[in-house]
TORKOL-4160 file (C-alpha; in steps of 0.2 Angstrom, whole numbers, padded with zeros to 4 digits, m for minus):
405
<pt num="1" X="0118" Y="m0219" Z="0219"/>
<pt num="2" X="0122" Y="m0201" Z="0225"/>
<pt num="3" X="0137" Y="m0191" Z="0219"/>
<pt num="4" X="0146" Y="m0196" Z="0235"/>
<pt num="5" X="0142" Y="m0213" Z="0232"/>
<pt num="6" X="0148" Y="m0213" Z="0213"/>
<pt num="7" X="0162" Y="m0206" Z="0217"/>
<pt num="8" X="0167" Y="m0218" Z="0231"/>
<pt num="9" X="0164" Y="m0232" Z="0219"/>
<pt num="10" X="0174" Y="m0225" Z="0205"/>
<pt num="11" X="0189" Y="m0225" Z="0217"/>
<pt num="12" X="0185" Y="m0240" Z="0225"/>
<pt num="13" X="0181" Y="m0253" Z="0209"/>
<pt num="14" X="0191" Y="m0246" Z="0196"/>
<pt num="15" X="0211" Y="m0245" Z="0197"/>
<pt num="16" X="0218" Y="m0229" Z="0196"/>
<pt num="17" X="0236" Y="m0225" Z="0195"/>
<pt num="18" X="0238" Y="m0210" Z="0207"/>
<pt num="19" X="0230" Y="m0221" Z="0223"/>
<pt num="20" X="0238" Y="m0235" Z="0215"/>
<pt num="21" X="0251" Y="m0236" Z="0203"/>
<pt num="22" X="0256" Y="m0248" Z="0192"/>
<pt num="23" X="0243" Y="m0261" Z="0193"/>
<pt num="24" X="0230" Y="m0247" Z="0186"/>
<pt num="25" X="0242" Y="m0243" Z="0173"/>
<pt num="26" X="0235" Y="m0251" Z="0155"/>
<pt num="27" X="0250" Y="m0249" Z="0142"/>
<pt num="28" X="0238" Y="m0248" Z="0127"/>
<pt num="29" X="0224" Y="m0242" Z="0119"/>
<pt num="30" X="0213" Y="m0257" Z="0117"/>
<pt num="31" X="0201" Y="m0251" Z="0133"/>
<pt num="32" X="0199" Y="m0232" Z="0127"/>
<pt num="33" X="0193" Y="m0239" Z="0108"/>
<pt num="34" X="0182" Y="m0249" Z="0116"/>
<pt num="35" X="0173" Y="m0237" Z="0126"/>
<pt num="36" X="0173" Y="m0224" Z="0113"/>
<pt num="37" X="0164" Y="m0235" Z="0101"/>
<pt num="38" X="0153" Y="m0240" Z="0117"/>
<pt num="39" X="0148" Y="m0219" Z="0119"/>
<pt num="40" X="0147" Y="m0216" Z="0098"/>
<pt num="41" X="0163" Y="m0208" Z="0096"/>
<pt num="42" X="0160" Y="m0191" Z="0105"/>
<pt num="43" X="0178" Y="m0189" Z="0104"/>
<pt num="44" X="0175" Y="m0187" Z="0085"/>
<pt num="45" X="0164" Y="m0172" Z="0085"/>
<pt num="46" X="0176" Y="m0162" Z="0095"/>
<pt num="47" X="0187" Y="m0147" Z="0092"/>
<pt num="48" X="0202" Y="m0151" Z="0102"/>
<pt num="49" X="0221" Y="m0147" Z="0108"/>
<pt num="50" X="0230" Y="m0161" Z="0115"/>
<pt num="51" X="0243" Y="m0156" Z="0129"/>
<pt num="52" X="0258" Y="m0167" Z="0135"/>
<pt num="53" X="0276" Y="m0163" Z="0144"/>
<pt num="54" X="0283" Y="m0169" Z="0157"/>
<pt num="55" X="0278" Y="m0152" Z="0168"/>
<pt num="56" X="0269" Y="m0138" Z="0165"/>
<pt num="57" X="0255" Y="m0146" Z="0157"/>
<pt num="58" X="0241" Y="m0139" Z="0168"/>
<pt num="59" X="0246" Y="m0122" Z="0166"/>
<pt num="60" X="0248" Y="m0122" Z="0147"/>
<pt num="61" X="0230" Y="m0130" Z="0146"/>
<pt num="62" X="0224" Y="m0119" Z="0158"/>
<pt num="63" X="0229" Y="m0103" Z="0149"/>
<pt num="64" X="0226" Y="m0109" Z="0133"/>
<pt num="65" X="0206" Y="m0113" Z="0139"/>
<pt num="66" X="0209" Y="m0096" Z="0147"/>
<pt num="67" X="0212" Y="m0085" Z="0131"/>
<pt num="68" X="0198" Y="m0095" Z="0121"/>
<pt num="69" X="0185" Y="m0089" Z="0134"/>
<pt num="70" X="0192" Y="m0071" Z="0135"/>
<pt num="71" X="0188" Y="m0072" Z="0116"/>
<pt num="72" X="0170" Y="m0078" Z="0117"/>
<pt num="73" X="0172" Y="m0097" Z="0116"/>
<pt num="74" X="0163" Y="m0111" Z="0124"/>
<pt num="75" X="0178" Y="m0120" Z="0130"/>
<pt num="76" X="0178" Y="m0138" Z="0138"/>
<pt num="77" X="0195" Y="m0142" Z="0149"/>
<pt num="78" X="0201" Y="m0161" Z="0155"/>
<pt num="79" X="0213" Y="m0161" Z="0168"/>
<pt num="80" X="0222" Y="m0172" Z="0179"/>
<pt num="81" X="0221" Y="m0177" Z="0192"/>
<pt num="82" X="0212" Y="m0167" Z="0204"/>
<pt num="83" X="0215" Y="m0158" Z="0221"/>
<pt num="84" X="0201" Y="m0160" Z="0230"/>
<pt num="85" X="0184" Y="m0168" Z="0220"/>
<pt num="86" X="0184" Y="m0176" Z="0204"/>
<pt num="87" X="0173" Y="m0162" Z="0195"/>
<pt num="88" X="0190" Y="m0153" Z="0193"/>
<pt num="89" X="0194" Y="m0163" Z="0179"/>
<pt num="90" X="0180" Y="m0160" Z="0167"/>
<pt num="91" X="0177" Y="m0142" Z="0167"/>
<pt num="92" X="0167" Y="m0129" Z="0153"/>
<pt num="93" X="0171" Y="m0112" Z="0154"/>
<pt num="94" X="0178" Y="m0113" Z="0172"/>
<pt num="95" X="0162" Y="m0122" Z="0179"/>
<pt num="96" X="0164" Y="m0141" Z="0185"/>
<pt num="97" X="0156" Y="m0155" Z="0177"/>
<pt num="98" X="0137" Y="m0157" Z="0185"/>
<pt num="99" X="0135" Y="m0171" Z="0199"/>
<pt num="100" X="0121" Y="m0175" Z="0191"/>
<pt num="101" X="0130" Y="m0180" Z="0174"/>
<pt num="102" X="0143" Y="m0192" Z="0184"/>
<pt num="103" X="0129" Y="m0198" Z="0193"/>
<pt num="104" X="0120" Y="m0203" Z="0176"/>
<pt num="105" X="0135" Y="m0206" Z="0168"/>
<pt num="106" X="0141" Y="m0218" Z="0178"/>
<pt num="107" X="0124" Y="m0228" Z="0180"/>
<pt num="108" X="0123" Y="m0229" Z="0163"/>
<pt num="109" X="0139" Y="m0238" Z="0157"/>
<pt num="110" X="0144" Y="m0246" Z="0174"/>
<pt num="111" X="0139" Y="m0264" Z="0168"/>
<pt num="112" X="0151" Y="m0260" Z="0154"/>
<pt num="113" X="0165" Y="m0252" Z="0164"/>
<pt num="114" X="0164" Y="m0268" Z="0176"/>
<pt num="115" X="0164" Y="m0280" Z="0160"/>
<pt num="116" X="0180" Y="m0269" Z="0151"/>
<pt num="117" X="0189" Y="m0268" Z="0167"/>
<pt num="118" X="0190" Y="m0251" Z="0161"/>
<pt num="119" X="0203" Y="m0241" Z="0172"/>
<pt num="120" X="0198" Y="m0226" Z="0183"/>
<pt num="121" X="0206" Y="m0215" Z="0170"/>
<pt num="122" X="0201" Y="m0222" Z="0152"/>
<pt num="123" X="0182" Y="m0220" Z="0160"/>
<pt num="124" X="0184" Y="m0203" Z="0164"/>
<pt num="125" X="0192" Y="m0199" Z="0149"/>
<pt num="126" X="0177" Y="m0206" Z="0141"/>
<pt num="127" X="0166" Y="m0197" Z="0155"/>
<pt num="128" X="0175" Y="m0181" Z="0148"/>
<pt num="129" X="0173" Y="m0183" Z="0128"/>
<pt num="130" X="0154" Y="m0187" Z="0129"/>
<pt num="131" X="0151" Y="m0172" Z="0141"/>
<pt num="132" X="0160" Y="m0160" Z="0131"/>
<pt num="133" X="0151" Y="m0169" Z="0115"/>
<pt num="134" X="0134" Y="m0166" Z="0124"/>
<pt num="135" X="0138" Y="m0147" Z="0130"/>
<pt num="136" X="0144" Y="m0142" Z="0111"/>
<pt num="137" X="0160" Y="m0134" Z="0116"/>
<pt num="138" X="0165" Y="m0124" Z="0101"/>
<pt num="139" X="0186" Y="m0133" Z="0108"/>
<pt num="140" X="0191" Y="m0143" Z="0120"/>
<pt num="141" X="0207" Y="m0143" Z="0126"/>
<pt num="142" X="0213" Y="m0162" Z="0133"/>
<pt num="143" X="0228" Y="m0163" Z="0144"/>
<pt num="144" X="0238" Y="m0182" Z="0143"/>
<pt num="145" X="0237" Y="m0191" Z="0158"/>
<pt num="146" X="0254" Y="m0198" Z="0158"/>
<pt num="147" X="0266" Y="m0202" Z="0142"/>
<pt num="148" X="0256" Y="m0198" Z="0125"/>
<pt num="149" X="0260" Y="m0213" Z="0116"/>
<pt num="150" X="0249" Y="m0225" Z="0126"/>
<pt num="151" X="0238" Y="m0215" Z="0136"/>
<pt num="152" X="0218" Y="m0215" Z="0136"/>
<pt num="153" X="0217" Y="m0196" Z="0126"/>
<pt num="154" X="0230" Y="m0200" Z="0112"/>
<pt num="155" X="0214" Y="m0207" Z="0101"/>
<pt num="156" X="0209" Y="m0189" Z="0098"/>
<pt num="157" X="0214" Y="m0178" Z="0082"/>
<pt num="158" X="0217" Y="m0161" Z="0089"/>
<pt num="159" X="0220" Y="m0146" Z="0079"/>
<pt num="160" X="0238" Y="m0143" Z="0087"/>
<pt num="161" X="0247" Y="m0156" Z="0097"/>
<pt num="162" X="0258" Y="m0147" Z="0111"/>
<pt num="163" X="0272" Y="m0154" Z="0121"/>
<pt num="164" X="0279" Y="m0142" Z="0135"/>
<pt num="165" X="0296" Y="m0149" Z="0140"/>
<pt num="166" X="0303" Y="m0168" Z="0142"/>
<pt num="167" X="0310" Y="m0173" Z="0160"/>
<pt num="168" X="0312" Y="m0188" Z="0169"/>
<pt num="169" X="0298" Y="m0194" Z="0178"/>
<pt num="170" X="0288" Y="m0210" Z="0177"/>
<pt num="171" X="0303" Y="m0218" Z="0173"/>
<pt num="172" X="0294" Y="m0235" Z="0173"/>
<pt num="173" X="0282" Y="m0234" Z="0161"/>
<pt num="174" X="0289" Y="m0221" Z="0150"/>
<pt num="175" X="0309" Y="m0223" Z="0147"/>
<pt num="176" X="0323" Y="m0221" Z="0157"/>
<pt num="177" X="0331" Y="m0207" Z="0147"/>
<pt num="178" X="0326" Y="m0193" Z="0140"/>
<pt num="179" X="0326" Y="m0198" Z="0121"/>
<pt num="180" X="0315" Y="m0213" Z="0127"/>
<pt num="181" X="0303" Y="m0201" Z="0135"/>
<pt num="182" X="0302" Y="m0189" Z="0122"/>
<pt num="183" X="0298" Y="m0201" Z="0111"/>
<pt num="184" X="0284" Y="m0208" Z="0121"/>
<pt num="185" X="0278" Y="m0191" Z="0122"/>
<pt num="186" X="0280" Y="m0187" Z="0104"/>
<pt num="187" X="0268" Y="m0201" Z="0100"/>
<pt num="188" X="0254" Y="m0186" Z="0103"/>
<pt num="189" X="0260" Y="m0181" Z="0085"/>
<pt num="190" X="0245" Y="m0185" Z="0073"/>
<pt num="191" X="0247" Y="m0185" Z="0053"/>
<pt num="192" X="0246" Y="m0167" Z="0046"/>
<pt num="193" X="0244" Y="m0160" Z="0063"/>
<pt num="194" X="0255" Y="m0147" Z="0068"/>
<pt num="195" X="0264" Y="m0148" Z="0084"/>
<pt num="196" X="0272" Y="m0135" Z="0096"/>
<pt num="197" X="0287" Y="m0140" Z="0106"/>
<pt num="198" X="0286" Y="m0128" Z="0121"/>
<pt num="199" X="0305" Y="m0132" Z="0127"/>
<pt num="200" X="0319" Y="m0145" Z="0121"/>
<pt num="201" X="0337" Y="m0151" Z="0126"/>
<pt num="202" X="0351" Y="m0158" Z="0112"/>
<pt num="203" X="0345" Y="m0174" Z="0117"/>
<pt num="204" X="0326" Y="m0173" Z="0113"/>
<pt num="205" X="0325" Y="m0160" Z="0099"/>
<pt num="206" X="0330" Y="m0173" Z="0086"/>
<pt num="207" X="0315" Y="m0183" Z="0090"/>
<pt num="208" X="0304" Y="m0172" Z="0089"/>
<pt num="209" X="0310" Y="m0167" Z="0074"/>
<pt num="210" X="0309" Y="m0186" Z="0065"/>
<pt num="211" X="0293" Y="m0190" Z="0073"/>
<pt num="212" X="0287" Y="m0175" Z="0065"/>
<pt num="213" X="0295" Y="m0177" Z="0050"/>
<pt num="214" X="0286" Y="m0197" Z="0049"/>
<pt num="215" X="0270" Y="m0189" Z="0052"/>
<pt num="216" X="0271" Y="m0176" Z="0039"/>
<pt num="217" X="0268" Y="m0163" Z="0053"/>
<pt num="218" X="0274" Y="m0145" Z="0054"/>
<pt num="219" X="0283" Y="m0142" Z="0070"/>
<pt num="220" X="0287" Y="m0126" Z="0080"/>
<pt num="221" X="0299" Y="m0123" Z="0092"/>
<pt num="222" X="0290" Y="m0107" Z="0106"/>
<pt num="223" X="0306" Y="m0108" Z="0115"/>
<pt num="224" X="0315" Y="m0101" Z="0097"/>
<pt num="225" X="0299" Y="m0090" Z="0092"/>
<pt num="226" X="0296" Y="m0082" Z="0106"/>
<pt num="227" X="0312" Y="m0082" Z="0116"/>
<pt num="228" X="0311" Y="m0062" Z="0121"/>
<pt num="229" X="0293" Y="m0066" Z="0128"/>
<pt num="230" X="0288" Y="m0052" Z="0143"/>
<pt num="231" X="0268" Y="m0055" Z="0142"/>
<pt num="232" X="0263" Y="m0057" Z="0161"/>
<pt num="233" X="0251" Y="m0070" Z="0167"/>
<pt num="234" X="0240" Y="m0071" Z="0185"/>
<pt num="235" X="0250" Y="m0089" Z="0187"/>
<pt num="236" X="0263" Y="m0082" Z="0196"/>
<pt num="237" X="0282" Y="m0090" Z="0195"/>
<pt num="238" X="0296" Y="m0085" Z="0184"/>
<pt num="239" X="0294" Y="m0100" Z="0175"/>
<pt num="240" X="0278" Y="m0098" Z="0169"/>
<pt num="241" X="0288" Y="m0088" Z="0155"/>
<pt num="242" X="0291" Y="m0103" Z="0146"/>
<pt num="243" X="0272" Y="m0110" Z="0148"/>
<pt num="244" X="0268" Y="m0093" Z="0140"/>
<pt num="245" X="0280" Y="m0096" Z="0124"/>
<pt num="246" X="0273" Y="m0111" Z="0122"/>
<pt num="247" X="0255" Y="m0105" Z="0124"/>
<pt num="248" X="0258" Y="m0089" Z="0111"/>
<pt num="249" X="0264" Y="m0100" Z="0097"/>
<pt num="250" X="0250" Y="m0113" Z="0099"/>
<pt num="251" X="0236" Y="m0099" Z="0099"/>
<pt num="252" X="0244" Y="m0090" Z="0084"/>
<pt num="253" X="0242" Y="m0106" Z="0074"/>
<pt num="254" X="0224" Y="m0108" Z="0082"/>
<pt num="255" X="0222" Y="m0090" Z="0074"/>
<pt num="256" X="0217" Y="m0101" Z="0058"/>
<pt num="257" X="0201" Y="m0108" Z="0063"/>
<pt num="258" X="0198" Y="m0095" Z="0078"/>
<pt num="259" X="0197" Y="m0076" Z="0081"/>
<pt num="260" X="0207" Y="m0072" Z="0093"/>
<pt num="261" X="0215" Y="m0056" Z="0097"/>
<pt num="262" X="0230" Y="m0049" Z="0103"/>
<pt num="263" X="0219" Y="m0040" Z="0119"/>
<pt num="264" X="0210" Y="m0060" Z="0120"/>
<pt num="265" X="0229" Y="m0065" Z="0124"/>
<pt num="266" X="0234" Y="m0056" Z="0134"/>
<pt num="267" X="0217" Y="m0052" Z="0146"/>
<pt num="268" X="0216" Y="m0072" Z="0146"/>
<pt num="269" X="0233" Y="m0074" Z="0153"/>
<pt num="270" X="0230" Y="m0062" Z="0166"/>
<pt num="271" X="0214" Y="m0070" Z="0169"/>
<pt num="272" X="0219" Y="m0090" Z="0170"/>
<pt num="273" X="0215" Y="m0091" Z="0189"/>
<pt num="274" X="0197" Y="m0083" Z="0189"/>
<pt num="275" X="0192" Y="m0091" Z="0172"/>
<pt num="276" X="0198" Y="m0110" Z="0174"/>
<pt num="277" X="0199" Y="m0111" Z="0194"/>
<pt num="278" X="0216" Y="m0118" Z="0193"/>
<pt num="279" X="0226" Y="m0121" Z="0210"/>
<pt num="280" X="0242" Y="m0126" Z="0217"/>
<pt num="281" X="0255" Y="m0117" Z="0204"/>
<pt num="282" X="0265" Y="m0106" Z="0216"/>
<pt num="283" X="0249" Y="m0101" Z="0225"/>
<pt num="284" X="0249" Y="m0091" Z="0241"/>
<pt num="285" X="0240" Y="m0097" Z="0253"/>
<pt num="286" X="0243" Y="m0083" Z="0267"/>
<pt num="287" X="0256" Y="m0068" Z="0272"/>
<pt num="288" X="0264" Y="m0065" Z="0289"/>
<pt num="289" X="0271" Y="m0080" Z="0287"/>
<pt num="290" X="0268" Y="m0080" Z="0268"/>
<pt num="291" X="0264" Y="m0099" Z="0264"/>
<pt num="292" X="0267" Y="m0104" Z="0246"/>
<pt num="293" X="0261" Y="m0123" Z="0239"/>
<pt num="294" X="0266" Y="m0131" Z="0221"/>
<pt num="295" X="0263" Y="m0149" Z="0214"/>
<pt num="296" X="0279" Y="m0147" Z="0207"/>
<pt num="297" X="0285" Y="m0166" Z="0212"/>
<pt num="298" X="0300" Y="m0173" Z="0199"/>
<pt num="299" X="0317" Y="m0167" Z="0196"/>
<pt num="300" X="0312" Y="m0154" Z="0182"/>
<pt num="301" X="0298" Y="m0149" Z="0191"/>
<pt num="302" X="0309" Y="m0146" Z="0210"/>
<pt num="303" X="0321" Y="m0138" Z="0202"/>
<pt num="304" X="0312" Y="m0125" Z="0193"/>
<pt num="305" X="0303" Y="m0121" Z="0207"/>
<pt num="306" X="0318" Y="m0118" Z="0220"/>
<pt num="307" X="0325" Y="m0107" Z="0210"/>
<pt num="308" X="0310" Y="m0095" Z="0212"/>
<pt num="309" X="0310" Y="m0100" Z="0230"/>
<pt num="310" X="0328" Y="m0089" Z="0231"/>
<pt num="311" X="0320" Y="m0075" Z="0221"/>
<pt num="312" X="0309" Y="m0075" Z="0240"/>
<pt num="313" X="0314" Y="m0066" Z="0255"/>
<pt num="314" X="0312" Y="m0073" Z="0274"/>
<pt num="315" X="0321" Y="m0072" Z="0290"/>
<pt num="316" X="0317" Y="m0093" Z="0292"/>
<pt num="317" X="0311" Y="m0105" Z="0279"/>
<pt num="318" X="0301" Y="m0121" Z="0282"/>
<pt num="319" X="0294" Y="m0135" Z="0271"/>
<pt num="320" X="0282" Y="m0147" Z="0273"/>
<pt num="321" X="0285" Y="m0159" Z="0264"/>
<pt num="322" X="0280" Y="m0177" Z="0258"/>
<pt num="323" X="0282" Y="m0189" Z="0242"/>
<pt num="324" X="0274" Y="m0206" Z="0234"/>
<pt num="325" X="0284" Y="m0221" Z="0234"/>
<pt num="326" X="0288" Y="m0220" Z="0216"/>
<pt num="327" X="0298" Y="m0206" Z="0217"/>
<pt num="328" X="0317" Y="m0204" Z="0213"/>
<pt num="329" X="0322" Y="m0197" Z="0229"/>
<pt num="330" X="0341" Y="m0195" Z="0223"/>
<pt num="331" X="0336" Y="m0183" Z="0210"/>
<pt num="332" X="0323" Y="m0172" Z="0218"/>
<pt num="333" X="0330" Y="m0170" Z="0237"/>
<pt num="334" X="0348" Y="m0163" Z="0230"/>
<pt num="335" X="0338" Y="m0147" Z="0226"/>
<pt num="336" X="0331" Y="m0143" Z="0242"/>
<pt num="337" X="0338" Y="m0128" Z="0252"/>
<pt num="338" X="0350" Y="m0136" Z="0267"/>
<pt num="339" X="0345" Y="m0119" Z="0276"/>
<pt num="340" X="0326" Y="m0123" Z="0278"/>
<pt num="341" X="0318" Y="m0133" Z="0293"/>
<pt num="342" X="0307" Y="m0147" Z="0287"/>
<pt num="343" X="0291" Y="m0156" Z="0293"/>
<pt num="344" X="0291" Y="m0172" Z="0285"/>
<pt num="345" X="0274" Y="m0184" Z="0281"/>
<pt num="346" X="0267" Y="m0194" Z="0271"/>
<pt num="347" X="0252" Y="m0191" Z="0260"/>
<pt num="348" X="0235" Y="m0199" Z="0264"/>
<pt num="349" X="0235" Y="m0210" Z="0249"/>
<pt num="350" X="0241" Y="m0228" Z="0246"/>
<pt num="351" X="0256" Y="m0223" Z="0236"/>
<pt num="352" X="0262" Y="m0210" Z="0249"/>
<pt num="353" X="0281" Y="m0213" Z="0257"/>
<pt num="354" X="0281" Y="m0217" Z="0276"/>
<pt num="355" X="0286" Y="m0199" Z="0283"/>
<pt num="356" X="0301" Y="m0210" Z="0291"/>
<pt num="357" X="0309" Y="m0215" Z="0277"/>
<pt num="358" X="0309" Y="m0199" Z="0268"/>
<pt num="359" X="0317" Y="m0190" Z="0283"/>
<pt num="360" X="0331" Y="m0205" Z="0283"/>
<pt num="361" X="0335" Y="m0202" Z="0265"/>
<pt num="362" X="0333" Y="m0181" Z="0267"/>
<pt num="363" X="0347" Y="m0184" Z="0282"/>
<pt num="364" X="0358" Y="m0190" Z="0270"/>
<pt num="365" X="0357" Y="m0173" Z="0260"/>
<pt num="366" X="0359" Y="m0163" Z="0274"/>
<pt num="367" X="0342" Y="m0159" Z="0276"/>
<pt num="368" X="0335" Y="m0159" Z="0296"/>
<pt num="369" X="0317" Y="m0161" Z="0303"/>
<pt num="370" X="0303" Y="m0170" Z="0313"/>
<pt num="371" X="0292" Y="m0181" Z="0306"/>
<pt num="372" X="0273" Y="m0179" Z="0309"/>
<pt num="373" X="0260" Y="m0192" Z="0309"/>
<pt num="374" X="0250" Y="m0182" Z="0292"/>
<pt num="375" X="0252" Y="m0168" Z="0281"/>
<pt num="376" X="0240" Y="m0156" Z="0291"/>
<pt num="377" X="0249" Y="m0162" Z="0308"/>
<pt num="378" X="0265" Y="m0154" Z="0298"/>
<pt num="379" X="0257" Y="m0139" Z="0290"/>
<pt num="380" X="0252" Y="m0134" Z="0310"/>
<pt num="381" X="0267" Y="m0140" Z="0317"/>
<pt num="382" X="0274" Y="m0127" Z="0304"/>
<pt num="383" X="0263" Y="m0111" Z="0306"/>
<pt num="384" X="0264" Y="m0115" Z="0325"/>
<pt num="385" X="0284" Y="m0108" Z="0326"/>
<pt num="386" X="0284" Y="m0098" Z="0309"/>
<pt num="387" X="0285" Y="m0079" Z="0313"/>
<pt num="388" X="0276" Y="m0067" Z="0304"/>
<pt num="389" X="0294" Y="m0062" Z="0293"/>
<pt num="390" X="0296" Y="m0081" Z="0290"/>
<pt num="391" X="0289" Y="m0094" Z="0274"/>
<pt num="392" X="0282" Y="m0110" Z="0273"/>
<pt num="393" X="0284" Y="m0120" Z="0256"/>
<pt num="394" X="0270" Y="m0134" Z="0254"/>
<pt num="395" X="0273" Y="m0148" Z="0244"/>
<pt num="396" X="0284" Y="m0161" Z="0236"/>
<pt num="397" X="0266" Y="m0170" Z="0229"/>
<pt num="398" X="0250" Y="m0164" Z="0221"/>
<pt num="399" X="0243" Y="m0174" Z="0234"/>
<pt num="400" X="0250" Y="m0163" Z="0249"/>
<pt num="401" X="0243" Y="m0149" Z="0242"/>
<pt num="402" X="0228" Y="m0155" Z="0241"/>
<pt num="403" X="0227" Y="m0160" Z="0258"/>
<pt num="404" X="0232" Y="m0141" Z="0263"/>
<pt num="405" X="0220" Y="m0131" Z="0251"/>
């Protein structure tokens, strides 16, 4: 098969939970162990980190691969999911994963992914650990999929175990409140391991602290250590301070099998764009009229993200705007401005919400619009009235970025 081919089968034969939901979902471990024996443990041979949180995890893991390359390391990078092709998941040192080792990949253990029923994500998580194994990174830093506990990376030992923040999202599979979710997320903890706790609440702290405690794990808290944090990073967003906190205490215990200095820190911060690729994190697209797009898609997310939309000026502010069907509507749409003019669609994917109903249940927040037939329909629809001293957000779902970048 070509790499267009492979990739077209991989979406088509095996489930995966962001075309699909649920029904791709495997709530244990079973699939991943399997496959990891199948590939010799490449997993094993690995330096990792091992990255979860309910937001924010892309850009910790980003800047974290960011700062290991500004010091001279050979750094693998999984990611999910992607924007717009697959290779964005599996990168070294900035550079997508080859077509060719898919394509090879892929051949080579597809009677085995088709006998496993392995799910879209356990194979490429497997994909990831045996190309980072063949490439001799020096680390790897692994991002969870969704949860901790159960998902496809959690059979990894990492050198630090990071968990950014906890907030309510995939409420289905991972707890309805936050205790539960932190404690689903916590179960990234390994014995001995140190863990970094990048932000916390009242509720979730506690957890943290007897799961680590159970593992025999120090733990830190960034938000404590490195509260009067001013280091600046290319990721732009007020609240990429709290990423950065959470980053700085994770490479100052890194500091004991690494050399990294204070210049690597901060160079890498400033860097994260040009040496991991990463997109869609308050990104400006244009100026005259500016156009911003962020994946930020659940409560925690849309709120943090609206408030740096106040910090912007404009004469008129429209939003395109869509959502997947799974998504708790009553807690995201109360943080969108009342002021704005919205363009309403639904993402090209199975899961997406019918533009139709999302404007019905924005209505009942007092938020006014059309409705568009796609996301590109909107984003023109959009540009086509906005002035030059006007702003256009994008987003509401990683998938409507996508679509626009």
């Amino acid at each position: 098969m070509t790499y267009q081919e492979t990739v077209l089968w991989m979406f088509e034969q095996l489930p995966m939970y962001q075309q699909q939901g649920a029904i791709a979902y495997k709530a244990d471990l079973s699939n991943i162990e399997k496959l990891a024996a199948h590939l010799n443990h490449p997993e094993k041979e690995l330096k990792t980190l091992h990255i979860a949180g309910t937001n924010g995890k892309g850009s910790t893991s980003s800047m974290l691969a960011s700062i290991l390359q500004e010091a001279g390391y050979k750094v693998g990078l999984y990611t999910s999911p992607h924007l717009k092709d697959f290779r964005e998941r599996i990168k070294i040192n900035g550079e997508e994963i080859t077509e060719n080792f898919v394509v090879d990949f892929i051949a080579t253990n597809k009677s085995f992914f088709e006998r496993e029923s392995l799910s879209f994500f356990e194979m490429t998580v497997g994909m990831a650990f045996e190309y980072f194994k063949e490439e001799q990174v020096d680390i790897a830093v692994i991002e969870v999929g969704m949860g901790g506990r159960l998902d496809a990376t959690n059979i990894i030992t990492p050198l630090v175990s990071v968990i950014t923040n906890i907030g309510k999202d995939h409420v289905a599979f991972l707890g309805n409140t936050v205790e539960e979710i932190a404690g689903e997320k916590a179960g990234i903890i390994k014995k001995g391991v140190p863990v970094v706790i990048g932000e916390y609440v009242d509720e979730t702290k506690p957890v943290f602290i007897a799961k680590a405690k159970a593992a025999q794990s120090p733990i830190y808290f960034a938000s404590e250590t490195y509260a009067s944090n001013t280091w600046a990073s290319d990721l732009k967003g007020i609240y990429q301070q709290k990423n950065i906190r959470t980053v700085r205490q994770t490479i100052e215990l890194l500091r004991k099998d690494f050399v990294i200095t204070e210049e690597n820190e901060k160079e890498g911060l400033n860097h994260v764009v040009a040496h991991t690729k990463l997109q869609g994190r308050w990104q400006v697209l244009q100026e005259n009229p500016k156009v911003i797009a962020d994946t930020a898609h659940n409560e925690h997310g849309i709120a943090i993200v609206m408030e740096q939309l106040k910090t912007e000026k404009y004469e008129q502010l429209y939003f395109v705007f869509g959502v997947v069907n799974d998504k708790d509507l009553q807690s995201v749409l109360p943080f969108l401005p009342k002021e704005a003019k919205y363009f309403f669609a639904k993402p090209n994917i199975f899961r997406g919400l019918d533009g139709n109903i999302l404007a019905a249940k924005a209505k009942e927040f007092g938020l006014e619009g059309m409705v568009c037939d796609s996301i590109p329909e909107a984003y023109a629809k959009a540009k086509a009235v906005a002035k030059a001293e006007d702003l256009i957000y994008i987003g509401g779902s990683t998938f409507v970025v996508a679509e626009i970048l």
